[in-house]
VOPAGU-2260 file (C-alpha; in pm, 1 decimal, decimal comma):
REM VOPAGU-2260
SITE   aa  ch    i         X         Y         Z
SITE  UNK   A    0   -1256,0   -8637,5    4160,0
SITE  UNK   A    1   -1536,1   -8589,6    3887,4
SITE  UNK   A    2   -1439,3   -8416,4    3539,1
SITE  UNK   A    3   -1290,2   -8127,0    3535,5
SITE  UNK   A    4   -1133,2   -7887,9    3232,8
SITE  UNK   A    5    -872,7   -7741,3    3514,6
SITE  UNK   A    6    -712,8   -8009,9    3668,2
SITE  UNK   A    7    -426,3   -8269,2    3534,0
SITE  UNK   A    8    -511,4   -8527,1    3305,8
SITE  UNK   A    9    -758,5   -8740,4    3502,1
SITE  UNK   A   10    -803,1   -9159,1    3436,4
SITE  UNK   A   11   -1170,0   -9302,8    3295,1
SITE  UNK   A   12   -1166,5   -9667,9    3346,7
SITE  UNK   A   13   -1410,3   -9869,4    3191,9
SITE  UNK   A   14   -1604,5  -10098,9    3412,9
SITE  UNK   A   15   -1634,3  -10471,0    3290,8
SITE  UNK   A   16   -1618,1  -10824,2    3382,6
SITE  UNK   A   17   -1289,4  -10744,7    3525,8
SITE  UNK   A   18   -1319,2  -10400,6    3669,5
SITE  UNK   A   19   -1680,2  -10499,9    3833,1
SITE  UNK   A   20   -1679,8  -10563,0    4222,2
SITE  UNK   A   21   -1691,7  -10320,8    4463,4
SITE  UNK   A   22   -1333,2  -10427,0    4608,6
SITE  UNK   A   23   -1224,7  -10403,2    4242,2
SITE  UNK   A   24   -1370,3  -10057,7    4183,2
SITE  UNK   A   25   -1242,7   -9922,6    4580,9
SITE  UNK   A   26    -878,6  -10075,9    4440,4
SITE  UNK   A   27    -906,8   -9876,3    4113,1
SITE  UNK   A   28   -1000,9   -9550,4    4287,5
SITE  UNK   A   29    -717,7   -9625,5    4569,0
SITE  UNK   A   30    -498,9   -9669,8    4236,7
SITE  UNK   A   31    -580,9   -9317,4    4101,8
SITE  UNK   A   32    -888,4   -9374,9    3844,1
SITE  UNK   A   33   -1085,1   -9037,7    3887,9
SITE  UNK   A   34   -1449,9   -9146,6    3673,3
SITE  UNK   A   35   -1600,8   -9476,9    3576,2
SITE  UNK   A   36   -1714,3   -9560,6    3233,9
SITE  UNK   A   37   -2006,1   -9831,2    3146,7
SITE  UNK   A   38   -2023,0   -9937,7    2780,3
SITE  UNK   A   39   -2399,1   -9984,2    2698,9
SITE  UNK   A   40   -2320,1  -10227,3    2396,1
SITE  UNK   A   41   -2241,9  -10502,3    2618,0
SITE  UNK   A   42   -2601,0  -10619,7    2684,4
SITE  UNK   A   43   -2586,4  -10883,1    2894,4
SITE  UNK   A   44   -2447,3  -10671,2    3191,5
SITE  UNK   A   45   -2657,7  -10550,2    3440,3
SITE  UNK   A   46   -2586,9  -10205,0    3438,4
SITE  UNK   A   47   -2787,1  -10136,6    3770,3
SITE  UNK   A   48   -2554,8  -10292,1    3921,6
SITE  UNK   A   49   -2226,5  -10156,1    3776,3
SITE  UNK   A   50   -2355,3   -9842,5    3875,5
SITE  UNK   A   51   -2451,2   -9958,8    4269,8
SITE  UNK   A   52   -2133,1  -10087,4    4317,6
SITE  UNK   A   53   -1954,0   -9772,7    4183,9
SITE  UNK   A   54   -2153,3   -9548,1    4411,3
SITE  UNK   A   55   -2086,0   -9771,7    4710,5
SITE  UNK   A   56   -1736,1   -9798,2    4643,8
SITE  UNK   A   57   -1770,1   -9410,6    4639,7
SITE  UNK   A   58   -1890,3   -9401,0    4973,2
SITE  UNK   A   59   -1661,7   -9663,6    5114,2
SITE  UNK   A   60   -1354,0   -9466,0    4989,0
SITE  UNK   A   61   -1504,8   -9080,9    5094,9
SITE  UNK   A   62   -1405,0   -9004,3    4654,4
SITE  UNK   A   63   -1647,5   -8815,8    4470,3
SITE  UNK   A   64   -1610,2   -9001,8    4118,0
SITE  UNK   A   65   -1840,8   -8912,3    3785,9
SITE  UNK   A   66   -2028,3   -9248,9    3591,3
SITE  UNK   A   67   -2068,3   -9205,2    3201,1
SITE  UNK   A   68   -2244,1   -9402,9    3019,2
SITE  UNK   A   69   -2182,3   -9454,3    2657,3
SITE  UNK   A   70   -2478,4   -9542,3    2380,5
SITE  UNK   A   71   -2335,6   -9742,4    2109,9
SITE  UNK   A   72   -2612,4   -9611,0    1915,0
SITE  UNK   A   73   -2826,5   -9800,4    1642,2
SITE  UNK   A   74   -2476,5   -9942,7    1483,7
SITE  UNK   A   75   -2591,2  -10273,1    1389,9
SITE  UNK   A   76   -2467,8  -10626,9    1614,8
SITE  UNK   A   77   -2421,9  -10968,8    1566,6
SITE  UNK   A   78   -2707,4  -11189,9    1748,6
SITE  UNK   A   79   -2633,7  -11493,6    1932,7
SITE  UNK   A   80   -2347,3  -11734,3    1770,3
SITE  UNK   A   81   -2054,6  -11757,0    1948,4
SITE  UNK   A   82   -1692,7  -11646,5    1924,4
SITE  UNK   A   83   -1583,1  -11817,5    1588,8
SITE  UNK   A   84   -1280,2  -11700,1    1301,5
SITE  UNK   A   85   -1378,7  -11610,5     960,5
SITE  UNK   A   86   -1152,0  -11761,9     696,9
SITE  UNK   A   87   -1009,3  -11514,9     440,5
SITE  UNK   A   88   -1056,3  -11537,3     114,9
SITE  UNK   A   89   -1401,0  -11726,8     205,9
SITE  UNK   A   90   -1749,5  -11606,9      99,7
SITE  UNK   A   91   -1998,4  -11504,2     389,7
SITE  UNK   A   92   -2366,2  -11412,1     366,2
SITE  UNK   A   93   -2444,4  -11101,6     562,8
SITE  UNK   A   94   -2852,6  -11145,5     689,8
SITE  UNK   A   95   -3128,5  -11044,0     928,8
SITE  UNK   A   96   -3278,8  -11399,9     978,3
SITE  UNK   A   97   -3196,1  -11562,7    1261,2
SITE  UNK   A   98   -2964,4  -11884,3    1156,5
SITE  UNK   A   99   -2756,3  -11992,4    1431,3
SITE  UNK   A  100   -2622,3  -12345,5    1306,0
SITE  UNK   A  101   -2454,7  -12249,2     965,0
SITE  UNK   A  102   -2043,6  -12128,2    1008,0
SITE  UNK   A  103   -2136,0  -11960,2     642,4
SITE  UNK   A  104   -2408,1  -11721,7     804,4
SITE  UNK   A  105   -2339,9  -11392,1     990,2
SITE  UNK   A  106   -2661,5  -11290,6    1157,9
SITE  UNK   A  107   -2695,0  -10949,0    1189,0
SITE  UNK   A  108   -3051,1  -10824,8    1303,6
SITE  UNK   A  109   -3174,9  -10473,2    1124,6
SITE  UNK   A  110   -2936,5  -10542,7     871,2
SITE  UNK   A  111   -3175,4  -10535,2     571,9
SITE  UNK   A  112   -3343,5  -10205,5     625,9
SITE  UNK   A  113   -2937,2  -10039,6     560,2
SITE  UNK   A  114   -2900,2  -10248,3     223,9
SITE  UNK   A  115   -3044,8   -9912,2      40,7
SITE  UNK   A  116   -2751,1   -9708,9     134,3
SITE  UNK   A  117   -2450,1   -9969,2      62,7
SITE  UNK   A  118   -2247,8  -10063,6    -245,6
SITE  UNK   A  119   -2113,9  -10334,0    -417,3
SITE  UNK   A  120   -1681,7  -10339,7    -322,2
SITE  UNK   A  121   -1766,0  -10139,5      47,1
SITE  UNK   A  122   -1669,3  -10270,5     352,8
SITE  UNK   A  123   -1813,8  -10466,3     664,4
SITE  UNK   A  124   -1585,3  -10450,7     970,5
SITE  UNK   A  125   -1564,3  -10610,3    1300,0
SITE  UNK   A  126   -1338,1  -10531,5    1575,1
SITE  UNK   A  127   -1202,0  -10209,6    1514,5
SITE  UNK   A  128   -1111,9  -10316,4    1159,3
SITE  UNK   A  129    -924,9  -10652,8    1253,0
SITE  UNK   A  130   -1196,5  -10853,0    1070,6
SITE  UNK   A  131   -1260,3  -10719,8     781,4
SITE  UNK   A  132   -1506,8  -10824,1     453,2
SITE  UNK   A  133   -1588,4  -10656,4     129,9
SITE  UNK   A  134   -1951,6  -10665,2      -1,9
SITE  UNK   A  135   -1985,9  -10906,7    -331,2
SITE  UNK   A  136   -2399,9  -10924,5    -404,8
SITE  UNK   A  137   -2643,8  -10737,1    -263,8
SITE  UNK   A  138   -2953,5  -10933,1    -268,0
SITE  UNK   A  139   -3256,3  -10728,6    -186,4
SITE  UNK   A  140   -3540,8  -10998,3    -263,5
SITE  UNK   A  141   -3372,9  -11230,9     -28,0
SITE  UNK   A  142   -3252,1  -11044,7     225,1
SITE  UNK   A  143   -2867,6  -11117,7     212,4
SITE  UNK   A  144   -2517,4  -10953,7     188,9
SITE  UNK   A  145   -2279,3  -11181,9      -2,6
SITE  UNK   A  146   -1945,1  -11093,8     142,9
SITE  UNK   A  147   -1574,5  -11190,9      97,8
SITE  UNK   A  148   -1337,7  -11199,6     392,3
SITE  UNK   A  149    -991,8  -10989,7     347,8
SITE  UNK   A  150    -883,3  -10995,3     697,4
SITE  UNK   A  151    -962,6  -11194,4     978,2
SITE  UNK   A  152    -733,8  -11124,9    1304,8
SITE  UNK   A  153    -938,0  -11222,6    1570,8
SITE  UNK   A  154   -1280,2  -11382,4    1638,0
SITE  UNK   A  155   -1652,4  -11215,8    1615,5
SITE  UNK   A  156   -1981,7  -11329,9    1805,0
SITE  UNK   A  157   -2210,7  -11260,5    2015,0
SITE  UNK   A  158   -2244,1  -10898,0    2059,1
SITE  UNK   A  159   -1952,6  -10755,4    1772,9
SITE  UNK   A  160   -2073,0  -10434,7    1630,6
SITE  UNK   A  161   -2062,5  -10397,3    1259,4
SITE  UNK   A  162   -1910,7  -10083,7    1059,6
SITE  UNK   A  163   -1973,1   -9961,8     719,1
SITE  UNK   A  164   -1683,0   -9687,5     729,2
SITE  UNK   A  165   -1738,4   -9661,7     308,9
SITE  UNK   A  166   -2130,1   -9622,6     344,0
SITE  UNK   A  167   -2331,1   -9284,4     436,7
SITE  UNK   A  168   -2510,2   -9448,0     689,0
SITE  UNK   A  169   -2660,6   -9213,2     969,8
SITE  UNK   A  170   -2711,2   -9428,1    1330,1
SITE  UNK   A  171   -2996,4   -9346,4    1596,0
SITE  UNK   A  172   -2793,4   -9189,1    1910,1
SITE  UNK   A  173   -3074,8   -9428,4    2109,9
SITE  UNK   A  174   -3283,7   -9757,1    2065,6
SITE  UNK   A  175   -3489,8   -9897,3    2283,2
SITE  UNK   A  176   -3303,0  -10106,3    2505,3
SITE  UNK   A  177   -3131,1   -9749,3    2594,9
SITE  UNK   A  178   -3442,3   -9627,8    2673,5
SITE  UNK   A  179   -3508,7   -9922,1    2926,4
SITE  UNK   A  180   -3185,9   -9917,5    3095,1
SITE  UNK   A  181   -3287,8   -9492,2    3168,3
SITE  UNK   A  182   -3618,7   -9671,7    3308,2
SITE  UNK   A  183   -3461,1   -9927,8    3548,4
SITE  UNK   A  184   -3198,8   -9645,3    3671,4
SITE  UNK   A  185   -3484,4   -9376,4    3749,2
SITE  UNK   A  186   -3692,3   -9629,4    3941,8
SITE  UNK   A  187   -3420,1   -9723,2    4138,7
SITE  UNK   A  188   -3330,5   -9323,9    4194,2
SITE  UNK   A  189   -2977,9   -9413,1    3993,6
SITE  UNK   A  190   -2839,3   -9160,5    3757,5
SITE  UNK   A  191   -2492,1   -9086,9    3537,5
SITE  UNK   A  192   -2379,2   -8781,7    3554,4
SITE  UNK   A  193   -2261,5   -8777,3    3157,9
SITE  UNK   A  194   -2392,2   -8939,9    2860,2
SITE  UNK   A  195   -2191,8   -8966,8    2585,0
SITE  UNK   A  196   -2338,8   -9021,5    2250,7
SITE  UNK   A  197   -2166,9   -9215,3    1989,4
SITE  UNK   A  198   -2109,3   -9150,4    1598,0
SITE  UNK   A  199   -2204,6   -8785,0    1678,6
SITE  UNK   A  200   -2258,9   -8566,5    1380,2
SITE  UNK   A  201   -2460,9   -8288,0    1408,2
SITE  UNK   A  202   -2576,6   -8061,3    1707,7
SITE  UNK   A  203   -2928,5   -8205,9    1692,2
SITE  UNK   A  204   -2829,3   -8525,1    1768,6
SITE  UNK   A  205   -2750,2   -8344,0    2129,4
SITE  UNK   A  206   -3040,1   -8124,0    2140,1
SITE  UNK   A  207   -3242,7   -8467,7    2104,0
SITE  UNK   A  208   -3060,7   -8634,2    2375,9
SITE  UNK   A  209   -3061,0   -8381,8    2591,0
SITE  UNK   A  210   -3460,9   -8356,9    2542,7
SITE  UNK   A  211   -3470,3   -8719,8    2638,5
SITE  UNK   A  212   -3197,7   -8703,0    3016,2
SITE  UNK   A  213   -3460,0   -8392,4    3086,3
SITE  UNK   A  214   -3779,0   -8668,0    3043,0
SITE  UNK   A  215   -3617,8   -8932,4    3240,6
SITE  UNK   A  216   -3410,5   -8694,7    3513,4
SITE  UNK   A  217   -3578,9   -8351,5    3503,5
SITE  UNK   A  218   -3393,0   -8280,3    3797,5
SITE  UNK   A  219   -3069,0   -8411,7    3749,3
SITE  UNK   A  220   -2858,2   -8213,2    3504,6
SITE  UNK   A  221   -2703,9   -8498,5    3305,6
SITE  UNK   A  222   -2391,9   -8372,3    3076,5
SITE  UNK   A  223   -2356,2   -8502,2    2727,2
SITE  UNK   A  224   -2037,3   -8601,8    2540,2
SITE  UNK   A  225   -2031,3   -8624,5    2221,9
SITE  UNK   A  226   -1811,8   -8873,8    2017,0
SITE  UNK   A  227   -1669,8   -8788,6    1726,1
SITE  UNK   A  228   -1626,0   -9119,4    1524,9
SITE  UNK   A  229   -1647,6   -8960,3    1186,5
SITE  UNK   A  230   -1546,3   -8719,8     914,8
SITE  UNK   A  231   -1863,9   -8538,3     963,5
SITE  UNK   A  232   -1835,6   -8540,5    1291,7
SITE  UNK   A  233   -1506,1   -8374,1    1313,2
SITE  UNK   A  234   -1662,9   -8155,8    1008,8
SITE  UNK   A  235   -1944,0   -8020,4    1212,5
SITE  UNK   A  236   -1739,7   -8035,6    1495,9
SITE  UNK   A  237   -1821,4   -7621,2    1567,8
SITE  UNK   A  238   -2189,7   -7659,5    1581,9
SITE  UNK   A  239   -2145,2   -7993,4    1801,9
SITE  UNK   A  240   -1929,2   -7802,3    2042,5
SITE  UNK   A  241   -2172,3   -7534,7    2083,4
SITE  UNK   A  242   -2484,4   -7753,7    2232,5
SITE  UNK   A  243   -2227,9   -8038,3    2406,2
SITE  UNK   A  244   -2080,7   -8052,9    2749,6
SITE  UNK   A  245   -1724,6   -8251,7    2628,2
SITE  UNK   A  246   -1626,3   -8460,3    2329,5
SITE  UNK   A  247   -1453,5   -8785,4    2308,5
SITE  UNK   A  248   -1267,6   -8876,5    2041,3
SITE  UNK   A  249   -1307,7   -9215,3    1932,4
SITE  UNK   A  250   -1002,9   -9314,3    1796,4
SITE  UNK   A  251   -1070,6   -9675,9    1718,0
SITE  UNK   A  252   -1417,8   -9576,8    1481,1
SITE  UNK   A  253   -1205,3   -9275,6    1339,7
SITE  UNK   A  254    -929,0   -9477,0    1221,2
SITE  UNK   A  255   -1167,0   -9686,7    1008,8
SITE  UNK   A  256   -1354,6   -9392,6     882,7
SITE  UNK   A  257   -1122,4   -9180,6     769,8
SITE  UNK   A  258    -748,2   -9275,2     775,8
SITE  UNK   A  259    -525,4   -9461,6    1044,5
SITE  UNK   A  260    -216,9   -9174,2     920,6
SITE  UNK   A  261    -441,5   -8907,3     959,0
SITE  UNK   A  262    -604,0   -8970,6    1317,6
SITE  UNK   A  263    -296,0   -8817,1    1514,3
SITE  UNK   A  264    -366,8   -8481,7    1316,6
SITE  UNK   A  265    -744,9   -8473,5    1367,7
SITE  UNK   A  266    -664,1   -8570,5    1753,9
SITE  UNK   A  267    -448,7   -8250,8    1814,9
SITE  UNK   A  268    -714,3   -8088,1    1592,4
SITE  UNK   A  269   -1032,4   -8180,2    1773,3
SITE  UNK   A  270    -839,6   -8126,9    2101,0
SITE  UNK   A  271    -706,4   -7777,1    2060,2
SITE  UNK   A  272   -1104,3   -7723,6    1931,7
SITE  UNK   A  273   -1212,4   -7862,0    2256,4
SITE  UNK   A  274   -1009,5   -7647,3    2460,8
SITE  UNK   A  275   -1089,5   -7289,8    2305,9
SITE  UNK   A  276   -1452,0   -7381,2    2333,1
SITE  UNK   A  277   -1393,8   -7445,1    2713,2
SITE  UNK   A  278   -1558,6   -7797,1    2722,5
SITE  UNK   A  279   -1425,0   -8169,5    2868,9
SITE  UNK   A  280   -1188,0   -8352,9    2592,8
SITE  UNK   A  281   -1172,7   -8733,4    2593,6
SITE  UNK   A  282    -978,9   -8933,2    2436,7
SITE  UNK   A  283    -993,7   -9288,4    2372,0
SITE  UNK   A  284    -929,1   -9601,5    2246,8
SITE  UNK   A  285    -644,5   -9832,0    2210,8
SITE  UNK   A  286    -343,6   -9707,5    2433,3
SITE  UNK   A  287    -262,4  -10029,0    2643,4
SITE  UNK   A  288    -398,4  -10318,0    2409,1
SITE  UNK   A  289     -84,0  -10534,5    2387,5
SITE  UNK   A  290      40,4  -10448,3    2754,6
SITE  UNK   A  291    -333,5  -10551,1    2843,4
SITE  UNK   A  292    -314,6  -10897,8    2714,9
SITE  UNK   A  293      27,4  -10931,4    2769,4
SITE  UNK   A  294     140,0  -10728,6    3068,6
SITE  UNK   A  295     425,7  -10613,2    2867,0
SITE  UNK   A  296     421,0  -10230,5    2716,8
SITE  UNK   A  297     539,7  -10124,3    2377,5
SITE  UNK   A  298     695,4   -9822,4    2336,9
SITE  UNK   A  299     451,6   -9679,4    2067,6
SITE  UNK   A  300     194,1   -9733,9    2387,8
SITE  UNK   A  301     387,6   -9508,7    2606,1
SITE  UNK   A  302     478,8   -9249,3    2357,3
SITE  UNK   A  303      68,9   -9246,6    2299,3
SITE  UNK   A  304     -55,5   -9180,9    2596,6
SITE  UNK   A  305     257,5   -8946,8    2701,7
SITE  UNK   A  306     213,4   -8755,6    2376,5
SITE  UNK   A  307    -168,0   -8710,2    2431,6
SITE  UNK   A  308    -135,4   -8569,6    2818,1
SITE  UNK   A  309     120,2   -8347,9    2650,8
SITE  UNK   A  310    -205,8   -8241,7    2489,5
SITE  UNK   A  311    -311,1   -8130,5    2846,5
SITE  UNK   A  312    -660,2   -8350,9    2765,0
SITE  UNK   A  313    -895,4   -8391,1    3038,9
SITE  UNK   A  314    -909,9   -8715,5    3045,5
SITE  UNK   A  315    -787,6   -9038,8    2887,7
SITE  UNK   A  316   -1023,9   -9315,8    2843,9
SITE  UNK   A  317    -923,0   -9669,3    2924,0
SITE  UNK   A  318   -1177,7   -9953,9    2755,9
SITE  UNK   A  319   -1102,7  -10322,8    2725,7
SITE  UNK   A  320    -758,3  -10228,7    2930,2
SITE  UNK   A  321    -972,2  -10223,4    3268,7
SITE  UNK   A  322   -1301,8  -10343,2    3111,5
SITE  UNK   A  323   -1237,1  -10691,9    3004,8
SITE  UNK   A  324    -809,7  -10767,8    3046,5
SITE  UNK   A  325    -533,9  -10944,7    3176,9
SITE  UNK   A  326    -418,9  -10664,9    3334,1
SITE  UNK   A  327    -653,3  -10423,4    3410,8
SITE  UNK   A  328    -452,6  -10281,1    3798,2
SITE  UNK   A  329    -118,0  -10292,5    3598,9
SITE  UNK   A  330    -293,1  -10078,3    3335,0
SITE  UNK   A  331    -407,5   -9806,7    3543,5
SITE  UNK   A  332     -68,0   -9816,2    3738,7
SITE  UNK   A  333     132,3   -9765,1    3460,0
SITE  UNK   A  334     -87,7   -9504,3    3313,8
SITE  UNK   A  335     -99,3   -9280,8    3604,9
SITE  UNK   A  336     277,8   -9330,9    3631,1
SITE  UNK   A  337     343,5   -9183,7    3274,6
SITE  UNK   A  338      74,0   -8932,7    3360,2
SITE  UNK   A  339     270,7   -8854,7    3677,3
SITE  UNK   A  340     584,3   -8861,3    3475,1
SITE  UNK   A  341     483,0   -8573,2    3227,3
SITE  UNK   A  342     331,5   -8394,8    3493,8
SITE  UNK   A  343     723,2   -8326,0    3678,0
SITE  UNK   A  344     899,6   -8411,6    3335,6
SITE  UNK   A  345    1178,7   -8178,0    3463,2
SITE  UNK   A  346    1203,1   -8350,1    3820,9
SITE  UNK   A  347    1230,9   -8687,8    3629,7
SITE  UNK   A  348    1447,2   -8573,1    3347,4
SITE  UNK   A  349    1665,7   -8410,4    3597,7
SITE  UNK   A  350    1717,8   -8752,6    3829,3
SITE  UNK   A  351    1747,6   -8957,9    3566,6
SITE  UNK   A  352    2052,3   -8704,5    3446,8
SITE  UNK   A  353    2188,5   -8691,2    3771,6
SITE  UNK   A  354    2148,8   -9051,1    3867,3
């Protein structure tokens, strides 16, 4: 069932490492998941064939299922070291140069040409906040952020994408390795049907994408999402709502940009914005990551994701839950359970009552 702004609350899995076979992707449409997410951050998938597999899975199962692609924009990336734990307390140096062998270096390529818009005591987070530094010494002539850890929950590498939530730092919505995935997908007559386009903060930032799908696919018409990760995002939120085809709201980015208290507000905000304006609402990030790793659901998960298809979204986005879990069939079971649940609350209420 592709997107849809009149039907009940539909499932977006994210495909990954464990959501990545066609038998995987037939079980997960079998299971309920309506549209099929790929994560363009994650470079060393070959999203080719994420996509073939989804569209023969389609064909196997007789579904008709949407694929979105999401741009993590320019947002800046750690190069190649792997998975290691920062220490807090413990000084790090922040640089473009490529040093590989030295636990004391964070390589970060592209890093330099964003010194002139940060600030001695802002911050440089990994992981959805969990790691944590604060900048020290910005040194210009060589090249290097001298940071400080303050938290350090879980491990960076390869890959981790770095946010300055204190900065005024504007991202690209594409680089080039976008722009080369769009070429291996038109020469193989592949397609998604939505884009979505991440840290979106102004309506040109969708005018220019949308330039770019009718380059690549003039005769496809690919729908954009935009993501609101921002305060200016949700600021300009009326002029991004009149050039976009949906929004998501990423929840994770949000938090660290503006305030983890204030994100359930500007949720029920952006969605009740969505919905007047007629266009798809997303949202995402960060309903089933302890039940995920540990198979085990919290109640604060629950209440989330029942409180947000109270919201009568369109859809709600599942990421590392199907994309890279322990879990990722129990997640969308349980999901589409409490969805099912709020969708005949009285019918359940009642039995349980009566039981």
């Amino acid at each position: 069932m592709k997107f849809s702004i009149d039907k009940d609350t539909q499932i977006l899995a994210t495909a990954g490492p464990t959501l990545k076979t066609i038998k995987d992707i037939e079980k997960a449409i079998f299971m309920g998941v309506n549209n099929f997410r790929l994560h363009l951050g994650s470079r060393d998938r070959d999203v080719k064939e994420y996509i073939e597999n989804i569209r023969k899975a389609e064909k196997l199962t007789g579904s008709n299922v949407d694929v979105l692609l999401d741009l993590p924009s320019s947002r800046p990336r750690i190069s190649s070291i792997s998975y290691r734990n920062l220490i807090v307390d413990k000084e790090y140096i922040i640089t473009d140069a490529e040093i590989l062998d030295d636990n004391n270096i964070i390589p970060i390529p592209g890093i330099r040409k964003l010194f002139p818009h940060l600030k001695v005591g802002e911050r440089v987070q990994f992981r959805d906040g969990k790691v944590t530094l604060i900048i020290m010494d910005i040194n210009i002539s060589e090249g290097q952020l001298v940071t400080k850890c303050l938290a350090s929950n879980v491990k960076i590498g390869k890959g981790s994408s770095c946010v300055l939530p204190d900065s005024n730092v504007t991202y690209d919505v594409i680089v080039d390795e976008d722009l080369e995935v769009f070429s291996r997908l038109k020469e193989s007559n592949l397609f998604p049907e939505w884009i979505c386009i991440s840290f979106a903060n102004n309506k040109n930032q969708i005018l220019t994408m949308r330039h770019i799908c009718n380059d690549y696919w003039p005769n496809r018409e690919i729908k954009l999402v935009a993501k609101i990760e921002t305060a200016k995002g949700i600021k300009n939120i009326d002029e991004i709502l009149e050039v976009t085809d949906g929004i998501m709201i990423g929840r994770g980015d949000l938090a660290l940009h503006t305030d983890p208290s204030i994100v359930p507000l500007l949720q029920s905000y952006l969605i009740k914005k969505t919905q007047l304006a007629e266009k798809l609402c997303i949202v995402g990030t960060e309903f089933f990551e302890c039940f995920a790793n540990s198979g085990v659901a919290n109640r604060a998960e629950v209440s989330d994701i029942a409180n947000t298809v109270r919201e009568n979204v369109d859809a709600i986005m599942l990421s590392m839950e199907t994309a890279n879990s322990k879990h990722p069939f129990e997640s969308i079971a349980l999901i589409k359970k409490i969805i099912e649940i709020e969708k005949n609350s009285d019918v359940y209420l009642d039995e349980f009552l009566n039981d």
